[in-house]
N, C-alpha and C positions, 0 to 999 in steps of 0.2 A: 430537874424533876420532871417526872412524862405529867401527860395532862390526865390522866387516871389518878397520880400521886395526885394532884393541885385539885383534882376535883375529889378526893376521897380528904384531903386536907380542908378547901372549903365547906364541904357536907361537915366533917368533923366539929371546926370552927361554930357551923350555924348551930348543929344541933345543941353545943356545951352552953350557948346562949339561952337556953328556953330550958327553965327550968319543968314544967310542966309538960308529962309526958305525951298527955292530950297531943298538946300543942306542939312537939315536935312533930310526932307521928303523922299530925295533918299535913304538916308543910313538909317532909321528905313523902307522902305521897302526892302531895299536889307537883312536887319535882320530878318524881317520876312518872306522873303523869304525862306529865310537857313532851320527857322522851319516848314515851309510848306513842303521843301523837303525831310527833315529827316523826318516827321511822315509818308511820305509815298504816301503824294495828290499828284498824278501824275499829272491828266488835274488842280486842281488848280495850280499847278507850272507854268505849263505851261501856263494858262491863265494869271496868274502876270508877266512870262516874256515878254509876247503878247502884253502887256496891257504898259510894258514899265516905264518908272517912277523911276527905281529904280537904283543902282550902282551895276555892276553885278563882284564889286571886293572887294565887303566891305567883313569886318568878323563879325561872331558872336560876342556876348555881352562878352564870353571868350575869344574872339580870338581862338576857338580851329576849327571852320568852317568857308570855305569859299563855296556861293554856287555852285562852280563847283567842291570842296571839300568835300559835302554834295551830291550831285550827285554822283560821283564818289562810295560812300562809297552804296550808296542805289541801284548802277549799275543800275540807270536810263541813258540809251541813248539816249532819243529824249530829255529831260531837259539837260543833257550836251550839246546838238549841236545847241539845242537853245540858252543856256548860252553864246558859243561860237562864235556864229552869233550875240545877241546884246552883245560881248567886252570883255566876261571874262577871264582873262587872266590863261592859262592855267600851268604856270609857277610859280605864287603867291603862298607866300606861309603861312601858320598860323604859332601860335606861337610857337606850338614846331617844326617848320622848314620844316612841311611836306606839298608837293602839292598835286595839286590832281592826277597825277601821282602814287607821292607815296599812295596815298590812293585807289588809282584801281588795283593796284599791292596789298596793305597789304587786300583788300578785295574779293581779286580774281575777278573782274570788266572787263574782257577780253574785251568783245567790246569798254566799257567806255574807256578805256584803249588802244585799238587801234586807237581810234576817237581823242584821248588827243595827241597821238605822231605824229600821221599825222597834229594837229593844232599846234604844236611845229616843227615840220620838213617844211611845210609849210611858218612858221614865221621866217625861218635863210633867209637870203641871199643868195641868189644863187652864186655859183662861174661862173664868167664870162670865158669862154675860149677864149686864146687870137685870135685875128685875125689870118690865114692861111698865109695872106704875113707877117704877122708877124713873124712868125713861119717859113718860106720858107727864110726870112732874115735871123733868126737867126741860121738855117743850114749852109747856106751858110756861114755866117761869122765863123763855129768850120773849 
């Protein structure tokens, strides 16, 4: 079977799983988003993220890309911050365990790469400082 069969067989496979058409239709375009990104189309990436429609957390038919994982790797910066703004999560991770962190880091992706840890630094919760009578209490009470 060529890899066209096996990937028109896997696509086949995923879609007969999801019964709601919503929901497939997001995820074969979050798929073909992935390879839009890896070939390199910049403004059509960006025009499918625009355009909206799709799941900006699915993966590849291998599972070996996710599009902000496919970003990352192509060290496109305005498609990662787009990705990022409609929802992709920048922590997810593909199947052999890597995010797209690790993939801006193993591609030397400096900017992509600072964009990803400030949406990850961003995403913690903030530690709350206690109140000052709080704090003026608990002086008082050592």
């Amino acid at each position: 079977m060529s890899t066209t069969e096996q990937n028109n067989f896997y696509r086949a496979s995923l879609v007969d799983t999801f019964a709601d058409r919503a929901a497939r239709e997001s995820i074969v375009k979050g798929m073909q988003l992935v390879n839009i990104i890896l070939t390199g189309q910049h403004i059509a990436a960006l025009r499918e993220i625009n355009a909206g429609g799709f799941d900006p957390n699915v993966r590849s038919m291998g599972g070996n890309w996710t599009p902000l994982g496919a970003a990352a790797a192509m060290k496109d910066t305005e498609v990662a911050k787009a990705l990022l703004k409609a929802g992709a999560d920048p922590l997810m991770k593909d199947v052999k365990g890597r995010t797209a962190i690790d993939l801006a880091k193993q591609y030397e992706a400096k900017a992509v790469l600072r964009l990803l840890e400030k949406a990850v630094a961003d995403k913690k919760p903030k530690k709350r400082k206690a109140p000052a009578r709080r704090k003026a209490k608990a002086a008082a009470a050592k």
